[in-house]
LOMIRO-12830 format. One record per atom (N, C-alpha, C): x, y, z; residue in one letter. Coordinates in steps of 0.05 Angstrom, whole numbers, plus 5000, padded with zeros to 4 digits. Example, Ala and Ser with C-alpha at 12.3 -4.5 7.8 and 13.67 -1.06 7.14 Angstrom:
526448865156A
524649105156A
526449345156A
525749555142S
527349795143S
525850015157S
This chain:
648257128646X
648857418649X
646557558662X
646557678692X
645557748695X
643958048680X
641358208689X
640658408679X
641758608681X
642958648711X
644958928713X
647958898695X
648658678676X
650858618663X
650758528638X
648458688622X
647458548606X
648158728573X
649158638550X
650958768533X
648658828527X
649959158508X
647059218496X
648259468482X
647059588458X
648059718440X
647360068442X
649160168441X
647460448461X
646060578446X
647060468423X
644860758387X
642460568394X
641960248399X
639160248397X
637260398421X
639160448437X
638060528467X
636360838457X
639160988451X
637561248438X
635561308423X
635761018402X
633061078374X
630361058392X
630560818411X
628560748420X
627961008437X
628661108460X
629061328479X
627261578461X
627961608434X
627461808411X
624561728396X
623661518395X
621861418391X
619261418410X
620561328435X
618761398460X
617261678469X
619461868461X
618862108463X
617562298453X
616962118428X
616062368396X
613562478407X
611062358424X
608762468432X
609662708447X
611062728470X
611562938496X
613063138479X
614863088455X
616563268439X
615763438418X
613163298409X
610363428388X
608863638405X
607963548430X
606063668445X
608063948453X
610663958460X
611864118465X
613264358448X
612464138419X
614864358394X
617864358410X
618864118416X
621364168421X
623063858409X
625563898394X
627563798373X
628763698401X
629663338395X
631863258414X
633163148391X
636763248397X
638163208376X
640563118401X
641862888389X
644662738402X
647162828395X
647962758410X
651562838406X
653062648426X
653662418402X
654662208422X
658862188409X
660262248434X
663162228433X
664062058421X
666361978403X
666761758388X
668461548400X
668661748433X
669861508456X
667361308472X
665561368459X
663961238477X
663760988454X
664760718464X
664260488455X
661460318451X
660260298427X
658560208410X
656760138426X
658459828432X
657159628459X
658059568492X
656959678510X
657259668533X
655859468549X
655459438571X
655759308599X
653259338612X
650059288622X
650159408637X
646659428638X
645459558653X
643159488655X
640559668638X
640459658610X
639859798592X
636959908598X
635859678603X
632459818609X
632260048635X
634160048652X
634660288677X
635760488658X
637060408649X
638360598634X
635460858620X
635060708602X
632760768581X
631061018600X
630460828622X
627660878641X
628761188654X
632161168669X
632761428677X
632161668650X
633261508631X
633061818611X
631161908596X
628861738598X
626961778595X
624861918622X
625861918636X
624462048667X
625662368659X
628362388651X
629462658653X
629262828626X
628562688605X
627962828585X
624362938580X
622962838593X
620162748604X
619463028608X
620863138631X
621163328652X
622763528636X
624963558629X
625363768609X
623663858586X
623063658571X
620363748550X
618263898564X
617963828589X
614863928596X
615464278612X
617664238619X
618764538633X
620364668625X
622164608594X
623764818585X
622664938564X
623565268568X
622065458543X
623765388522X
626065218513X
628065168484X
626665028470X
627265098439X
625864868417X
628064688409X
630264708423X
632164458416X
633264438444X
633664068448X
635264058474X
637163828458X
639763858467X
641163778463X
642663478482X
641563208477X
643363038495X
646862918486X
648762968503X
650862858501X
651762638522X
653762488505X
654562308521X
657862308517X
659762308537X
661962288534X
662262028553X
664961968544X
667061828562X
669861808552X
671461708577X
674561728568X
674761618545X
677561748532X
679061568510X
679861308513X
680961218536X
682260968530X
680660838553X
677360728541X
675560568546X
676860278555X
677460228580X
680259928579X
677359648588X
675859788611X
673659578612X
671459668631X
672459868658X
669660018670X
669460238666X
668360468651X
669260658654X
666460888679X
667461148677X
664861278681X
663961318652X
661661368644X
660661478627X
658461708631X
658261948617X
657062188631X
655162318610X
652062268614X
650862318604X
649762628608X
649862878586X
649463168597X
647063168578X
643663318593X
642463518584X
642763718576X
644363958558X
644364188568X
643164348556X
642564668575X
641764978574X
639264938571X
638164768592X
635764728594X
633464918596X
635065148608X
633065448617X
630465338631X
631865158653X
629765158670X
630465128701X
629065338715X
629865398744X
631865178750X
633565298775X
635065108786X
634464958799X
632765118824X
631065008836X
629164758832X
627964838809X
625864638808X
627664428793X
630464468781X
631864148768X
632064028799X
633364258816X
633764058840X
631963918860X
629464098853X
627463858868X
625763678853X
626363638823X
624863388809X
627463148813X
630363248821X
632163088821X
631962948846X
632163028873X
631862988901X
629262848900X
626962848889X
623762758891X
623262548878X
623762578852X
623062388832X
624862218817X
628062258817X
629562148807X
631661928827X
631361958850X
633261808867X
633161508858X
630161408859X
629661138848X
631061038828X
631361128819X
631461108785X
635361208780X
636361268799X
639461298795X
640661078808X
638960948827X
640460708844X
641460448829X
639660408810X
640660128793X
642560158775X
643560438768X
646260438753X
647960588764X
648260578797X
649660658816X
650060918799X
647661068789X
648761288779X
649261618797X
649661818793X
650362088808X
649962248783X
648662448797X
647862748787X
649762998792X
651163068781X
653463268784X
652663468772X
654363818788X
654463958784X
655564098752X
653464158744X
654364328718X
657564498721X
658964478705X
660964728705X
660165038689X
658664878673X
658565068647X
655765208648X
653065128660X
651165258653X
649265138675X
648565288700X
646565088724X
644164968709X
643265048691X
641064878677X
641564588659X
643664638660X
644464328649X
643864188672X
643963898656X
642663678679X
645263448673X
647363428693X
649963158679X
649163028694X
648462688693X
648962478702X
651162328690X
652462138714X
655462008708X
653961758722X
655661568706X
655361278722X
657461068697X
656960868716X
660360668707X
658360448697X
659660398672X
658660228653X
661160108640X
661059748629X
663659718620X
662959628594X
665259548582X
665459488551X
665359228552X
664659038533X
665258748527X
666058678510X
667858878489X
669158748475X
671459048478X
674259008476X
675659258489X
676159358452X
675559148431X
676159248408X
673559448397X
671659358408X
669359418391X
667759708393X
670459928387X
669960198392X
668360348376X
666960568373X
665960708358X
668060888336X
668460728321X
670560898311X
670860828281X
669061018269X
667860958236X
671861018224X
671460768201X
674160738177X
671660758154X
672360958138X
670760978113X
673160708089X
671060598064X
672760358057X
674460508034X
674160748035X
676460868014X
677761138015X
679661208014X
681561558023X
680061758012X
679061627983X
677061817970X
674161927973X
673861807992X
671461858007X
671162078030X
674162198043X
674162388057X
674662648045X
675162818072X
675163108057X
673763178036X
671063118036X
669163298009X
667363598027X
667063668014X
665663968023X
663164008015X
662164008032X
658864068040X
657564318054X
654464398035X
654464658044X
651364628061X
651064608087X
648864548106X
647064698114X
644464738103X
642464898115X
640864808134X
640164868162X
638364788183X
636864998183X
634765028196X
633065198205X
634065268235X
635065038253X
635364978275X
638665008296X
639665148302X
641965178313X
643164918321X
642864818344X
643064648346X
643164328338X
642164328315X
641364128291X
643764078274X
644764378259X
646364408246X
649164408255X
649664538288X
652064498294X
652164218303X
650564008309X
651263768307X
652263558286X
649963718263X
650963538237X
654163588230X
654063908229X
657663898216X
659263848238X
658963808266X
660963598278X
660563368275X
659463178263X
659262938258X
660562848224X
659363068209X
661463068192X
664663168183X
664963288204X
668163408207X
669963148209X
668162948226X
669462818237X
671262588220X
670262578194X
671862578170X
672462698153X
673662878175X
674863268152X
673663338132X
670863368138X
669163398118X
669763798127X
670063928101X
669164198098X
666964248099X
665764408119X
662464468128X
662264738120X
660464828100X
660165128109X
656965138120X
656565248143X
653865208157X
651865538145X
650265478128X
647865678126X
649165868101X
647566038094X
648366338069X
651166448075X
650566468093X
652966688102X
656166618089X
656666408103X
658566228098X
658266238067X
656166158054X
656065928024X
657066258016X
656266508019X
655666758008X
659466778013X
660766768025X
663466858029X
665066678004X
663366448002X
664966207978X
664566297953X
663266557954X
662566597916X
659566547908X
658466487930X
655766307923X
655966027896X
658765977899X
658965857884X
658265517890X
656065397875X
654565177888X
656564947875X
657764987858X
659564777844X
661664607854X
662164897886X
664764787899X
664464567912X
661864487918X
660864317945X
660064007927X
660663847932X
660463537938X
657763487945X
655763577966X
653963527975X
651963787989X
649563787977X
647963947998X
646263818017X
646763888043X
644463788059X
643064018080X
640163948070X
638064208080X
636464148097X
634964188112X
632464128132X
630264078113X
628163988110X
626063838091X
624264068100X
624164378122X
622364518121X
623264668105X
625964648093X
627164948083X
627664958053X
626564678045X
626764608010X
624464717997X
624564787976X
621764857967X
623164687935X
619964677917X
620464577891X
622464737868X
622564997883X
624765147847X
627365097864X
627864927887X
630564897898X
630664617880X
629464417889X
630064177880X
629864217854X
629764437833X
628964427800X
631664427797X
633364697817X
636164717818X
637764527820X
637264447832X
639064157841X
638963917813X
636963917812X
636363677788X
638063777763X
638164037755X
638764137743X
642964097744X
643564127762X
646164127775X
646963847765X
645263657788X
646463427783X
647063297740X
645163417735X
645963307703X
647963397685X
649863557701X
651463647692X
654863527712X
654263517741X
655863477767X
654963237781X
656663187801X
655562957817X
655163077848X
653763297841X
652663437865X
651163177878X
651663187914X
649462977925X
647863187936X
644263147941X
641863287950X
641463077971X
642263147993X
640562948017X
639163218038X
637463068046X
634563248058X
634463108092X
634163268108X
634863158139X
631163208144X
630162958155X
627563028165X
627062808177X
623462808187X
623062518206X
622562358187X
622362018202X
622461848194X
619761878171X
617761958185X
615261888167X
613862008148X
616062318143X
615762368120X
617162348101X
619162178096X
620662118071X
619061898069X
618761758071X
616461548054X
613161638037X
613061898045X
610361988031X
610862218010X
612862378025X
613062558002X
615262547979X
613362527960X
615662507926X
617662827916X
619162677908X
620762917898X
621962887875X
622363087864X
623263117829X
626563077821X
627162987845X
630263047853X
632262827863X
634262697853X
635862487871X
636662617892X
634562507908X
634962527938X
635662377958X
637462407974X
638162168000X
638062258026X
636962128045X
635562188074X
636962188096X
637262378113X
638762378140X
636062338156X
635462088165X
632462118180X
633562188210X
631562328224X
632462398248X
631262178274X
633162168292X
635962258299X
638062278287X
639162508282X
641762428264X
644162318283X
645262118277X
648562018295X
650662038284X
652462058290X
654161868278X
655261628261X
653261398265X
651961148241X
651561268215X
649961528228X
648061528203X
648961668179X
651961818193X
653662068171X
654461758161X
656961668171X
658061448157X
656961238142X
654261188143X
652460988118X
652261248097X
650261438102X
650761638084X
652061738067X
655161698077X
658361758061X
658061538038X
658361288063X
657660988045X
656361048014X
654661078012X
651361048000X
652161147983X
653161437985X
653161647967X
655161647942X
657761517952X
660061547943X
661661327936X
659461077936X
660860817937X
660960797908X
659660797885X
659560827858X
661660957853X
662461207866X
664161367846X
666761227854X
666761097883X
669961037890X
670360787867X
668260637864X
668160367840X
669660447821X
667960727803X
669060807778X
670660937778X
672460957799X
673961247799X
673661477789X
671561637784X
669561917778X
671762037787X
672562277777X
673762537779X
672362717790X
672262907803X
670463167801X
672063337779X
669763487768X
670863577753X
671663917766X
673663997759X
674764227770X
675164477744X
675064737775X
674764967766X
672765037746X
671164927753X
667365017751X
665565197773X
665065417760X
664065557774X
661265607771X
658465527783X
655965587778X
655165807803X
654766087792X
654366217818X
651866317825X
650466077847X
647866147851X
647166377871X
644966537872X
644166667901X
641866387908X
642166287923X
640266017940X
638166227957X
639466477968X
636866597984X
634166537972X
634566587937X
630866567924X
630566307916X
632166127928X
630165867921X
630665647947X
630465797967X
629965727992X
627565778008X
626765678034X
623665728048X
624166108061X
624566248055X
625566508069X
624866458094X
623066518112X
621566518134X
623866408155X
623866178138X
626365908155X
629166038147X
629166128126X
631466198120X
632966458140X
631466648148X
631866858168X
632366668186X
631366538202X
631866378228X
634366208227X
634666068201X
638266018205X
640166168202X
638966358184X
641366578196X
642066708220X
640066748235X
640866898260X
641766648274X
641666458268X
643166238280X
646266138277X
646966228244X
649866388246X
651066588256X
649766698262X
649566998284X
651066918299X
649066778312X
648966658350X
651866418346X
651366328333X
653966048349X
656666068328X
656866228317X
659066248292X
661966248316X
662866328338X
664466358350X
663966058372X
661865978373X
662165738385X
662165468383X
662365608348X
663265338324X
665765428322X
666165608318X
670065698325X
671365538341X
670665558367X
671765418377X
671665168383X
669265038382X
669064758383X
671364688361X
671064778336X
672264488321X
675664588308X
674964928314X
677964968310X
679465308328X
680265248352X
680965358372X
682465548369X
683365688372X
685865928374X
687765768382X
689565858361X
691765808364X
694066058348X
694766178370X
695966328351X
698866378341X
699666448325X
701466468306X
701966708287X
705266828288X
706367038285X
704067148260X
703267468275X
701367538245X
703067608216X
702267608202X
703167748168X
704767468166X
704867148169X
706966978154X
705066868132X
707166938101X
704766818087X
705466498087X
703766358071X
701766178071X
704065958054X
705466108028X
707866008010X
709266248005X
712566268018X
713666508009X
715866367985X
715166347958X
716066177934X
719666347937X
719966587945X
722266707930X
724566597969X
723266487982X
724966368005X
725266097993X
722965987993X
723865727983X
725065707957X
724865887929X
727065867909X
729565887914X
730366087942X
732666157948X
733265877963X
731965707986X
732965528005X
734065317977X
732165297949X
733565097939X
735365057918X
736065377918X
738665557891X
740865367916X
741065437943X
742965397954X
743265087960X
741665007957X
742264647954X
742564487921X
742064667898X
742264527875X
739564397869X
737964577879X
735264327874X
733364557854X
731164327840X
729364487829X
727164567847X
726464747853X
724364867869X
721964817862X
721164647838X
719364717824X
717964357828X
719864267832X
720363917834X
719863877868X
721264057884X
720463987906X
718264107919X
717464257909X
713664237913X
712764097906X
713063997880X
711763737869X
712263467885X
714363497889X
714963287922X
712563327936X
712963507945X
711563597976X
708263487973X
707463537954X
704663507950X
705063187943X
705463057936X
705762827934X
705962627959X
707762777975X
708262608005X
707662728016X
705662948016X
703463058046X
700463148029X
699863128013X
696963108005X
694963128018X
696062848039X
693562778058X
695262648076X
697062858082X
698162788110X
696562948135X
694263058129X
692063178154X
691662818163X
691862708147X
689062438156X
690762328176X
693662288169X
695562078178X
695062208207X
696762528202X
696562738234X
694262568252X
691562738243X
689962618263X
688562228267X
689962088248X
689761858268X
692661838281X
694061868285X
696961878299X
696261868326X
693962148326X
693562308351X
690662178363X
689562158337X
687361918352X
688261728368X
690161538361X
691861218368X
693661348396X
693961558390X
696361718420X
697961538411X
698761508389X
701761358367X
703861658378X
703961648413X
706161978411X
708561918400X
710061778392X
712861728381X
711961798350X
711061678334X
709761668306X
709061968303X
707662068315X
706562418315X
708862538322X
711662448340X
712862688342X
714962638313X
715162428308X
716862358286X
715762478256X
713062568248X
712162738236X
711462938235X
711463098253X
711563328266X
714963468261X
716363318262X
719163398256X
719963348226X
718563278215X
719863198191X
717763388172X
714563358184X
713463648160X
715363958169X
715363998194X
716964218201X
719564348173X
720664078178X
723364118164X
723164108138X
720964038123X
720563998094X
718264258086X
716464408106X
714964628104X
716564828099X
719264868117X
721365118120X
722865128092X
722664848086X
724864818058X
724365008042X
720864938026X
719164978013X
717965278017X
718065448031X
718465688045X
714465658057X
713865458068X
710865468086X
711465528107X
711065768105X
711565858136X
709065798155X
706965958140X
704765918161X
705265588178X
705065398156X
704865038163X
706065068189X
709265148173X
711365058190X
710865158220X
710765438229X
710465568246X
707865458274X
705365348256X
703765138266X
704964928281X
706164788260X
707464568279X
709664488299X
711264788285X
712964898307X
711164798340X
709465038336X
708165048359X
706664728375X
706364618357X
704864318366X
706864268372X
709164248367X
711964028372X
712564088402X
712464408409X
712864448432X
712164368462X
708564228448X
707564038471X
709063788485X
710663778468X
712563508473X
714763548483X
715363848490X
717363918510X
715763908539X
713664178537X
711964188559X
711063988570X
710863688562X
709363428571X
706163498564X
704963648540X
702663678544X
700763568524X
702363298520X
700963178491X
698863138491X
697263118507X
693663128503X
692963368497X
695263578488X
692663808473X
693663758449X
693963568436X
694563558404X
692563588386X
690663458403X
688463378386X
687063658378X
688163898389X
687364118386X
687964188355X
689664108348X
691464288324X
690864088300X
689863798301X
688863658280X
686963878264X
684463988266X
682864108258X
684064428237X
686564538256X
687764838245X
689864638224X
691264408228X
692564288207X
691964208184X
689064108189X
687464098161X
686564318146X
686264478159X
685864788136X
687864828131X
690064898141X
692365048136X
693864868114X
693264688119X
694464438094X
693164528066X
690064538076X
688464568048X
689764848040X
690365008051X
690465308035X
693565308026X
695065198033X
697665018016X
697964967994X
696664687995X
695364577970X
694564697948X
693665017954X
692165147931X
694065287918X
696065367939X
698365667938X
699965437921X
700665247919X
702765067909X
701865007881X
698564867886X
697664817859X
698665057840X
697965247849X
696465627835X
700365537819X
701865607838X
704165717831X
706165437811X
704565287811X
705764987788X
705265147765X
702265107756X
700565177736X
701965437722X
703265537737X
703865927723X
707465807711X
């Protein structure tokens, strides 16, 4: 096998790339944080050390000329990875002249694009971004990036995420969405939930933003809950500094790997014993006074800034008739006076055979299973209307209609609004059993 064809694993490419850089990234005070697509396949094709060498030439050069303390690298490529694809590596909002990207690109980078027949393309979104594209193939067509947690009970838990860092944080909770994890990012958010710390499964904070009467809290928590405390920082200070607290580490870079061992780690005991959470516990902290404040102002204005561009990343507009509620119980008593049924039984249905029909939805739509998705799509429709869910129904109404239009690649849009709208279901149904 030659060197320009040579398999190689792309997370080691990055750690190393991330490693290489920590001197130029210290000297600079500037955070490189990844965001790698879950289309981009594990192991690829291809000439890794060029590889390395280009992105290390262009991240080199951004550290040394952009005024940001976070730069953000992404990598996309298509979904259906078959064996060459392009793959498109983006810098972005670099906030640095255009000019001068375009003459370190024309001067210093031509060399260095030739061995992975690579090209430098025009930003759509921001001229300071820097995209490089080039064609790299797969060697195994199975061997996708595409985390299976080893138990159902391991998804959907809710976590409440403090960064200091914008960009830090909206990476983490896209990485953990990505197993419908409930994120609420910073105070603001936790402050709308009640401040209630009991609701959450897991806290994870930046290691500048902990102080000791936080972790007293936590310790405190956990002996009562199976609150998890994991702490996001560099590699080389979780080995020196002690803490009073069961703690578990997101060392940075954070990836993708690293949520899914994490999930692993955390939760593998309880899936053993089958642990319950225990419910309708309410502990209602203010976290503002046992947080770093200083840091604490700076993530908030960082909810400020991207709260609408976390909107839309992970759950889009879509809209739908205003005032439908959520469970109208006296339509659905009436839909099932007129069939002889107990109304009371076919909720209890319903929750039973859609629970965690979000998960099924979005692998359907992962797999582009389009027959399987439209065949459930028609059948929650008709079982939401029964039950009088309008909101649900009215949702999927609208998804179904992609499949008139031919526009089934925006499905993947409505996975994300289906999983909330499910969860707030779930509650209206539970609430109205119980009474």
């Amino acid at each position: 096998m030659s060197k320009n064809d040579k398999v190689f694993d792309i997370s080691m490419v990055l750690m190393t790339l991330f490693s290489s850089l920590e001197t130029v990234s210290d000297e600079n005070n500037i955070e490189l944080i990844y965001d790698v697509d879950p289309t981009v396949p594990k192991e690829l094709k291809g000439n890794s050390d060029a590889l390395l060498h280009l992105l290390t030439q262009i991240l080199t050069f951004v550290f040394q000329n952009s005024t940001k303390d976070e730069i953000l690298l992404s990598i996309t490529a298509p979904e259906d990875f078959l064996y060459e694809e392009i793959v498109t590596f983006t810098v972005s909002d670099t906030a640095i002249n255009e000019e001068k990207i375009k003459s370190f690109i024309d001067n210093r980078l031509q060399e260095s694009l030739k061995p992975l027949n690579a090209v430098v393309k025009e930003s759509r979104n921001n001229p300071s971004d820097i995209v490089v594209t080039m064609p790299l193939k797969v060697d195994d067509i199975g061997n996708r990036r595409h985390y299976r947690l080893p138990d159902i009970s391991m998804l959907g838990k809710k976590v409440l995420l403090i960064c200091a860092k914008r960009k830090v944080a909206y990476s983490i909770k896209k990485m953990f969405r990505y197993f419908l994890y409930e994120v609420d990012v910073g105070l603001e958010e936790y402050k709308k939930q009640g401040n209630n710390l009991s609701r959450y499964d897991m806290v994870v904070i930046s290691d500048t933003v902990t102080t000791p009467k936080l972790e007293a809290l936590i310790s405190t928590m956990q002996k009562k809950s199976h609150l998890k405390y994991v702490v996001v920082q560099d590699a080389h200070v979780a080995e020196v500094l002690p803490r009073g607290v069961e703690t578990a580490y997101l060392i940075k870079p954070v990836m993708q790997e690293s949520i899914y061992e994490l999930i692993i780690s955390l939760f593998e005991e309880e899936v053993l014993d089958r642990t319950i959470k225990p419910e309708n516990i309410q502990t209602i902290i203010d976290m503002r006074k046992y947080i770093n404040v200083p840091l604490q102002e700076e993530a908030q204005k960082y909810i400020e800034d991207t709260k609408k561009e976390i909107k839309k990343e992970q759950y889009p507009e879509i809209e739908i008739e205003p005032g439908l509620p959520v469970l109208d119980t006296q339509k659905g008593l009436k839909n099932s006076q007129q069939v002889g049924m107990d109304y009371q039984k076919e909720l209890a249905k319903f929750l039973k055979d859609f629970r965690k029909s979000d998960i099924f939805f979005r692998q359907t739509v992962k797999d582009r299973s389009i027959w399987n998705t439209k065949e459930f799509l028609i059948d929650i429709e008709k079982k939401a209307k029964f039950i009088g869910a309008l909101k649900l129904s009215a949702l999927v109404e609208k998804a179904s209609h992609l499949f008139v239009y031919d526009k089934t690649d925006d499905l993947s849009l409505y996975v994300g609004r289906y999983h909330l709208e499910l969860e707030k279901l779930i509650q209206e149904i539970e609430k109205y059993l119980e009474t």
